[in-house]
N, C-alpha and C positions, 0 to 999 in steps of 0.2 A: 344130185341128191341134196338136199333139201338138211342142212345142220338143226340142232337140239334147240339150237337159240335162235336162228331160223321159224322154224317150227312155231313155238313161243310168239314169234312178234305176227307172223300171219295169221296167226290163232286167235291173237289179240286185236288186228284188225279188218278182221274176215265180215265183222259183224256194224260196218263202221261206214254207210255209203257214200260219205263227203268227208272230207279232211280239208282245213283251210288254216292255213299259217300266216298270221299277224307278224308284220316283223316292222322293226326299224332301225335306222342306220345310227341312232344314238337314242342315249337316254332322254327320260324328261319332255316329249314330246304326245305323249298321254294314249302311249300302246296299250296298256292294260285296261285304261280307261275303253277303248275303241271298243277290246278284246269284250269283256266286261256286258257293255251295251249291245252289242251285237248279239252274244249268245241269250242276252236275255230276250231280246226283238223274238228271235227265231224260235224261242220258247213260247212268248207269247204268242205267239201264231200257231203252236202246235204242235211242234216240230221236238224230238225227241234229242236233244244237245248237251255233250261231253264242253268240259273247259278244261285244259292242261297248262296247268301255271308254269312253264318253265324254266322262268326266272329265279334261277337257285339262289344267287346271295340277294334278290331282292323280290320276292315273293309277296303280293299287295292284295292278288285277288281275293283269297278272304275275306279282310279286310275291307272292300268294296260290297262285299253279300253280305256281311253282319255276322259270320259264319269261322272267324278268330278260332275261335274254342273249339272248335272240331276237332276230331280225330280219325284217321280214317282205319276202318276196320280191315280184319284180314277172314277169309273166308274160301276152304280149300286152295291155299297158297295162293290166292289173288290176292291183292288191296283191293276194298271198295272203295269208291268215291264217296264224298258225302251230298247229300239229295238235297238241293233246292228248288224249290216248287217254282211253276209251274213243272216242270219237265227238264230241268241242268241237273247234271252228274259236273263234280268238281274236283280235281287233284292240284294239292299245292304242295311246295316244300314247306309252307309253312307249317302243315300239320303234321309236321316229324320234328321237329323243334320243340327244346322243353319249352320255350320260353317268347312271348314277343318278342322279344330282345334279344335271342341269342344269334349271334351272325351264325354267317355258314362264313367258316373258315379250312376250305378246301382247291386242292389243286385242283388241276384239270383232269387228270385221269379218274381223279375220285367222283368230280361232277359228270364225267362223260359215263361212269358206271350209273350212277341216279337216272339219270334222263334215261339210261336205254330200259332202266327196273321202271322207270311210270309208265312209258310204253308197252314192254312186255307186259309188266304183272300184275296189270289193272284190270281188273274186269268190267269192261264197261258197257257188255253186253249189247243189245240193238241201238244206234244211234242213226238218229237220220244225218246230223253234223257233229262234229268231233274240230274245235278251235282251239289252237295252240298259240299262248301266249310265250312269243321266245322272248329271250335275253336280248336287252340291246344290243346292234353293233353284228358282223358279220364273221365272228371268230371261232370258239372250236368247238362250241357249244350251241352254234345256230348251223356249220356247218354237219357236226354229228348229227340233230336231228334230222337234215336235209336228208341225208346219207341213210338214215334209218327206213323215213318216211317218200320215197323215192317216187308211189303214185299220189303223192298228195293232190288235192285238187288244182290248187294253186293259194300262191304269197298275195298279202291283201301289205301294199306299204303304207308307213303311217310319218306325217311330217309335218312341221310348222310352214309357214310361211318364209322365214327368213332366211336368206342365202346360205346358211352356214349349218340350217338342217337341211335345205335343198341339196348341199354337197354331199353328205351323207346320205341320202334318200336313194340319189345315183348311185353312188355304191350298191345300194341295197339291188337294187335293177338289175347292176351287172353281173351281183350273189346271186340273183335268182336264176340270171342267164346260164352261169356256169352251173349252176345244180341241175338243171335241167326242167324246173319246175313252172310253170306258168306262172304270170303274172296276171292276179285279176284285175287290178285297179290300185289307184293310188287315192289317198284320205287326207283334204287340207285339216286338220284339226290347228284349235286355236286360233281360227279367219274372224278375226276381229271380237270384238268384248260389246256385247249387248246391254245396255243399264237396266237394271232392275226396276227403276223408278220410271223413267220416258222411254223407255224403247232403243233408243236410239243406238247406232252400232255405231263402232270408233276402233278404224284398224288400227291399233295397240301393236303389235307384232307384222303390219302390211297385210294384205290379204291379194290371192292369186296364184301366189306363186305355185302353190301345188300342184294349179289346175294349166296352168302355163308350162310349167316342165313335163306333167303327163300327153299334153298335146306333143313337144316337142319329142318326146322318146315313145310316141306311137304307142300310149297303152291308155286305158279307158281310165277316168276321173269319175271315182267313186263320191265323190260330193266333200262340201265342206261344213265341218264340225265348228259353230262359233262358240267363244269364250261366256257363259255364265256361271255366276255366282252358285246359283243350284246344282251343277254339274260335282263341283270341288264337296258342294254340302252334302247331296246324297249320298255322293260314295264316301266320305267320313261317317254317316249312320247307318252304312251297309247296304242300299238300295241303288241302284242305278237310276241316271235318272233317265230313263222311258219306263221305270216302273215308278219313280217316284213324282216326275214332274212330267207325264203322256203329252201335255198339252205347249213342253215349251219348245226354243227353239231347237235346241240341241236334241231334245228326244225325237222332235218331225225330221230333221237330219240326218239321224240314225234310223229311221225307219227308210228314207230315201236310200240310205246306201243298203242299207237291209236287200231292199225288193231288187238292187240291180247286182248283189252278190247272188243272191237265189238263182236270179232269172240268169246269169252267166255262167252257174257252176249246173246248173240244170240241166244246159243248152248244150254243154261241153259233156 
């Protein structure tokens, strides 16, 4: 039989036919960022797409849609999401917060109670994809979700170049393994720094290694995100940039990994 709070979260994801968890094995490697562009691609294509910020003490997505100020409504004991066009529905912690600035200064059981309330008590009605923006790192708060969300589609990892997010990135591999959840692909972001002015790419941070260790641990290489200027600027004015810069490099990148998340969560 089938619990109260049970009930609740099946109820909540009944209506929801793709689930895909962004994760990475540490901060600062530009998850949100991935998280972000991705839901937008899949919006702009048509595609009817949830974003679940579940970065409790550091909540950005907003902030990335220009979308700060929000608040998100309640509506026969749901929370609504708040609508960004074309077609995103968005939940963050930040829109429970009085303030930009007010940290979440909360343990773990208090955070593991939030995450399982945006889950349940959202109403996020038909979605074709539902992307979850986890917390850095593989702790109690990326395993609660796991544990929650148990048919997700699958974990999309997200990683620099340098050996020392590579170490971490594996972690994330072996977190996925043990959850039980599939692995779509792995995402070089930050593969070298593009100049504004000549073109010209300059691995800054080395570039490959992403796509070298997803060869060597047997899972598909989602593509590499390069470092520009435009990327940091748009999502500072709230646009992402495949909405805000369609024509550069990082927005054709994100469209590349777009078409081979689609076509592999499709196929599965």
């Amino acid at each position: 039989m089938i619990s109260e709070d049970g009930f609740k979260l099946q109820e909540s994801l009944d209506k929801i036919k793709h689930i895909i968890i962004v994760l990475s094995g540490k901060g600062g490697v530009g998850k949100s960022t991935v998280s972000a562009n991705l839901t937008a691609t899949l919006s702009m294509r048509g595609y009817q797409v949830g974003l679940m910020d579940v970065d409790i003490t550091g909540p950005n997505i907003p902030k990335m849609f220009g979308i700060e100020d929000e608040g998100l409504d309640v509506q026969d004991e749901k929370l609504i999401p708040v609508f960004v066009p074309p077609s995103m529905k968005i939940v963050s912690m930040a829109f429970l917060l009085q303030t930009k600035d007010t940290p979440v200064l909360w343990r773990g059981p208090v955070k593991m109670t939030a995450i399982r309330q945006f889950i349940e008590d959202v109403n996020w009605g038909d979605l074709d994809y539902l992307v979850i923006d986890m917390p850095p790192g593989t702790g109690d708060e990326a395993l609660s979700i796991v544990q929650l969300i148990p048919k997700a589609d699958g974990i999309i990892i997200v990683t620099t170049p340098q050996e020392v997010s590579l170490l971490d990135a594996r972690k994330s591999v072996t977190f996925s393994a043990q959850s039980q959840i599939p692995i779509i692909g792995l995402i070089e972001n930050m593969s070298g720094f593009i100049c504004p002015h000549c073109g010209e790419k300059t691995d800054i941070f080395k570039s490959g290694g992403g796509e070298a260790t997803a060869k060597e641990l047997n899972m598909q290489f989602l593509g590499k995100v390069p470092i520009e200027p435009g990327v940091g600027l748009s999502g500072d004015k709230g646009m992402p940039i495949v909405i805000d810069n369609p024509d550069s490099e990082s927005a054709k990148a994100f469209e590349r990994i777009a078409d081979r998340v689609v076509k592999t969560v499709e196929k599965k």
